[in-house]
VEXDREN-2710 file (C-alpha; in Angstrom, 1 decimal):
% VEXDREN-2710
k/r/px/py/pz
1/UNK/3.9/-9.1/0.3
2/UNK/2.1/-5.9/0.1
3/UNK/2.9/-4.0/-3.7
4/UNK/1.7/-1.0/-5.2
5/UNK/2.5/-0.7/-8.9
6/UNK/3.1/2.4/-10.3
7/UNK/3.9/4.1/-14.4
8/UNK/2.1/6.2/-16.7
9/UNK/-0.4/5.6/-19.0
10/UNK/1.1/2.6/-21.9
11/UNK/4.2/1.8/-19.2
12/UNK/2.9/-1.7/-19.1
13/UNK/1.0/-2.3/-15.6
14/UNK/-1.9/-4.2/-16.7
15/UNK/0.7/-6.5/-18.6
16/UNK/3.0/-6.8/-15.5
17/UNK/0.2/-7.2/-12.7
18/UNK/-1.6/-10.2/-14.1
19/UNK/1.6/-11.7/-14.5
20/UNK/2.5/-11.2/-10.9
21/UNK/-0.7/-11.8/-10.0
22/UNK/0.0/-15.2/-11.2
23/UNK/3.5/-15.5/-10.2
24/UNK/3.1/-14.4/-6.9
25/UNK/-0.4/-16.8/-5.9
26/UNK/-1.7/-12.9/-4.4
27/UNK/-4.6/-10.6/-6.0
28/UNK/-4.2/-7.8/-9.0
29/UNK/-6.9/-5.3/-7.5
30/UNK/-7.4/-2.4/-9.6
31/UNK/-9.3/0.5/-9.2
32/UNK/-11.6/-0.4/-12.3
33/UNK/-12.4/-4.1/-11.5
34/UNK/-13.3/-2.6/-7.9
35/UNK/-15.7/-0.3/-9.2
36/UNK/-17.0/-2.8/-11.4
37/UNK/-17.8/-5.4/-9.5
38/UNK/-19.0/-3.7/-6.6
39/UNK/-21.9/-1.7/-9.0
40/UNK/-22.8/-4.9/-10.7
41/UNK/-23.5/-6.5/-7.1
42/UNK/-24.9/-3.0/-6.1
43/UNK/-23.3/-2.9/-3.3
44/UNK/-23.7/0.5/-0.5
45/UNK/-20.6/1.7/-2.1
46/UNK/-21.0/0.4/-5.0
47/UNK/-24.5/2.4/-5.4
48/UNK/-22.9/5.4/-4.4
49/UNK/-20.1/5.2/-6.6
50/UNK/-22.7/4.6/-9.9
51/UNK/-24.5/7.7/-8.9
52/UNK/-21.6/9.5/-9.4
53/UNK/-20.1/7.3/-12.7
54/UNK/-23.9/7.8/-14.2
55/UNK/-23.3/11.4/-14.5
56/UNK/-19.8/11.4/-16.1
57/UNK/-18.1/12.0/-13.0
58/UNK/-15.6/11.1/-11.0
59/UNK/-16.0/8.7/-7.9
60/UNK/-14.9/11.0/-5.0
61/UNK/-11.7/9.8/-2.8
62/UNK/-13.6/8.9/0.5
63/UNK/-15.9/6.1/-1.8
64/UNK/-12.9/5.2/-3.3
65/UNK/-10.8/4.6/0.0
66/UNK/-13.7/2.6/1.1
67/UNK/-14.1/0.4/-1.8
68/UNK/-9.8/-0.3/-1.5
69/UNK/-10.6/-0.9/1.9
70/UNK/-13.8/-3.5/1.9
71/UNK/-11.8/-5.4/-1.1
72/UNK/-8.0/-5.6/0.9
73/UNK/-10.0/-7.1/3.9
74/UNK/-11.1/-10.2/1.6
75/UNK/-9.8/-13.2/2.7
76/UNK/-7.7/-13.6/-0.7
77/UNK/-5.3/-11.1/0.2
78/UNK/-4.2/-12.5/3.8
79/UNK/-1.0/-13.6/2.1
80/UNK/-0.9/-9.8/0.3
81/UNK/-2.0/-7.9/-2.5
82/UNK/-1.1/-5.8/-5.8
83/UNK/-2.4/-2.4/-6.4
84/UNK/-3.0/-1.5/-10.0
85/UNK/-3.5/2.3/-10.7
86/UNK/-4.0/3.6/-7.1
87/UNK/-3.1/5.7/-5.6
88/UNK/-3.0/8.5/-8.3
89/UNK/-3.0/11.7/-6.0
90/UNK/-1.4/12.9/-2.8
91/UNK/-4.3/13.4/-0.8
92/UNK/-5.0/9.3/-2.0
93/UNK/-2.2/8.5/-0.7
94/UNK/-2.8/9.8/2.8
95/UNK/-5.8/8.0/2.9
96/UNK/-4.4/5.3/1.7
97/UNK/-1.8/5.2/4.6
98/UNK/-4.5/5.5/7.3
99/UNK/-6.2/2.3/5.8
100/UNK/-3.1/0.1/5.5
101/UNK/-2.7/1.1/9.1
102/UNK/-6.1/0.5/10.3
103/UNK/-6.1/-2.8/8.5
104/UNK/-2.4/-4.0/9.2
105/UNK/-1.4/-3.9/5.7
106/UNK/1.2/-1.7/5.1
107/UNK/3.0/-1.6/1.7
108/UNK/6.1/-2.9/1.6
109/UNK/7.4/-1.4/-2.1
110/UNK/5.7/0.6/-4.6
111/UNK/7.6/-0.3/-7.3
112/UNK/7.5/2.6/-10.5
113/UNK/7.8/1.2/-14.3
114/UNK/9.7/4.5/-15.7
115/UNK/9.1/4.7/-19.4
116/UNK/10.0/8.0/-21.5
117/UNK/6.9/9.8/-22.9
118/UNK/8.3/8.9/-26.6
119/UNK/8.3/4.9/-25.8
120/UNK/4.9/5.7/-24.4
121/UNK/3.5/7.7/-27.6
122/UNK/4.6/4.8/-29.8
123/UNK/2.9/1.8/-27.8
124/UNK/-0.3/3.6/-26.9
125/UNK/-0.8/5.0/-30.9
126/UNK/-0.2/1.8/-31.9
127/UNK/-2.9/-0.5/-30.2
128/UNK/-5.9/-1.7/-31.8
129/UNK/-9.0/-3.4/-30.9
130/UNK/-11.2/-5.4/-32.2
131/UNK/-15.3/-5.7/-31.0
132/UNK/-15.1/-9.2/-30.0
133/UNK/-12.3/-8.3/-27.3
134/UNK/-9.1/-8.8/-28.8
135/UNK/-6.3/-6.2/-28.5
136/UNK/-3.2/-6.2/-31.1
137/UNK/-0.5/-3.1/-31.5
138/UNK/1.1/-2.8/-34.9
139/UNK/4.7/-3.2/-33.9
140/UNK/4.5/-5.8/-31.2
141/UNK/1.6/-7.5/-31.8
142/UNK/0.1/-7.7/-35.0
143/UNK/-2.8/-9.2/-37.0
144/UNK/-1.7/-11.7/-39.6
145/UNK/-4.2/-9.8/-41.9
146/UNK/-3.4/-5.9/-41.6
147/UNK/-6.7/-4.3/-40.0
148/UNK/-8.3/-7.8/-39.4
149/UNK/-9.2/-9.9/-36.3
150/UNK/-7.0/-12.9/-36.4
151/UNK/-9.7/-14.4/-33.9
152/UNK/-13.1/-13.4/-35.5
153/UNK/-12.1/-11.8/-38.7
154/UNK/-13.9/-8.2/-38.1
155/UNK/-12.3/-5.0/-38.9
156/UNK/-10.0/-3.7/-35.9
157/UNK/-10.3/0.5/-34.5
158/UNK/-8.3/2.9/-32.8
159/UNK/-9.4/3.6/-29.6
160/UNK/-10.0/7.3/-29.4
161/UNK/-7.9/7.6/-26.3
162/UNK/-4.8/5.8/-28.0
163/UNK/-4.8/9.0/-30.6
164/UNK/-1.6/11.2/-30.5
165/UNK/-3.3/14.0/-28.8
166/UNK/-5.1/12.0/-26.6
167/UNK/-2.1/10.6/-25.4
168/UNK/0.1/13.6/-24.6
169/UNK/-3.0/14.9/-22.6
170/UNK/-3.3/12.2/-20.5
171/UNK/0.7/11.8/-19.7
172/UNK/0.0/15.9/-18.9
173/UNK/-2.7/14.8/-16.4
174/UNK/-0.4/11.9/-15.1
175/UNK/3.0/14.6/-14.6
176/UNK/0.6/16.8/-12.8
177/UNK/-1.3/14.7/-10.5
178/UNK/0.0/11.2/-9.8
179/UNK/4.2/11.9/-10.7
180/UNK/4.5/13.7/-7.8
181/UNK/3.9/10.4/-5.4
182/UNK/7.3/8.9/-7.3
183/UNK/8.7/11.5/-4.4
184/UNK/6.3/10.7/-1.4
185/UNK/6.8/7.3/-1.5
186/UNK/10.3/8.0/-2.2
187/UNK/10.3/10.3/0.9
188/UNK/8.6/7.1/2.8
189/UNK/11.6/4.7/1.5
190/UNK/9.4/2.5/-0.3
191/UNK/9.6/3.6/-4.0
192/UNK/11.5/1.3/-6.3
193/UNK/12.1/2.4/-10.3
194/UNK/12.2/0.1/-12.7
195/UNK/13.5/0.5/-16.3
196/UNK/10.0/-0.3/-18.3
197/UNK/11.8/0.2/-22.1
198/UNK/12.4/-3.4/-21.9
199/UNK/10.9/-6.3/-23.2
200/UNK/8.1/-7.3/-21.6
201/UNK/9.7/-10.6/-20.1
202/UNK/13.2/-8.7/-18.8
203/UNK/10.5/-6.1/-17.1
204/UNK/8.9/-8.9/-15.7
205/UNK/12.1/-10.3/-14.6
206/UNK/13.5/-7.6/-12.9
207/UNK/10.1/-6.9/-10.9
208/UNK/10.2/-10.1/-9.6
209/UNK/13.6/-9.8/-8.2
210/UNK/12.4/-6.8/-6.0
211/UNK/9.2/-8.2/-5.1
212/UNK/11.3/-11.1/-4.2
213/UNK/13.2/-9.4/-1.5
214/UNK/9.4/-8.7/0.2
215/UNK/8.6/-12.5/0.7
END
């Protein structure tokens, strides 16, 4: 089965994709991990794409799409894949659609975790981290010690883009560039909404009963 994952920032992708990832014996790519891995192995692409990260800016679409492209090609995702966080514009998404069809793997849902930008404000404010790698959030997963590491006992941070303003500036950039693909893939008769407000099992539960359809 072929998935793309949709939901703004805080809606709980991440969470959900490993899961399914797990669930589902098929690999959670993600935009991030690509770029990652591909500059630590300095790959063509990968070269080109830290050129463009060393600067502060953004990996253009066409190194992108080629990344996507080398990785879905990878033996592990014969039986299918997961996409985490990509596509996140239109012109993405066309690309995107020429690949799977070159390649012969189309999508078969993009399934979009709706939460309301309140629900979203809450989670993403309330995250902490800690240095060593640990993440809480003080409603749904806290320390036993407020402000300390249960695992190494340092002092947990905010993350400066889990601040309040932060926030509502990147659910502005998500409205204006990646919402409007809820409606092309909606268009295409792939797009599937699911109610995100949940718990994160229930979420879980009613993903799998879509994805299950796709087997």
């Amino acid at each position: 089965m072929n998935i793309a994952l949709f939901g703004p920032p805080g809606a709980g992708k991440g969470t959900q994709a490993k899961e399914l990832s797990k669930h589902y014996k098929i690999p959670h790519i993600s935009t991030g991990d690509i770029l990652r891995a591909n500059v630590r192995d300095a790959t063509e692409l990968g070269l080109k794409a830290k050129e463009y990260m060393d600067k502060g800016e953004l990996v253009p679409d066409d190194v992108l799409i080629g990344l996507i492209r080398n990785r879905l090609t990878e033996p592990d995702c014969e039986m299918g894949y997961l996409l985490d966080g990509y596509p996140r514009t239109i012109p993405q998404a066309d690309a995107l659609t020429d690949i799977l069809a070159e390649i012969n793997k189309p999508l078969d849902a993009v399934i979009n975790i709706e939460v309301s930008d309140e629900e979203l404000v809450k989670r993403l404010s309330g995250r902490r981290s800690c240095s060593c790698g640990e993440s809480y959030h003080l409603m749904f997963n806290p320390p036993e010690k407020e402000g300390v590491c249960d695992a190494c006992g340092s002092g947990l941070y905010q993350r400066d883009d889990d601040g309040e303003e932060v926030i509502l500036q990147r659910l502005a950039v998500y409205n204006e560039k990646t919402k409007p693909l809820i409606d092309y893939y909606g268009n295409e008769g792939l797009l599937v909404n699911i109610n995100g407000a949940g718990a994160v099992d229930e979420v879980f539960r009613d993903i799998c009963n879509v994805m299950d359809q796709h087997k």
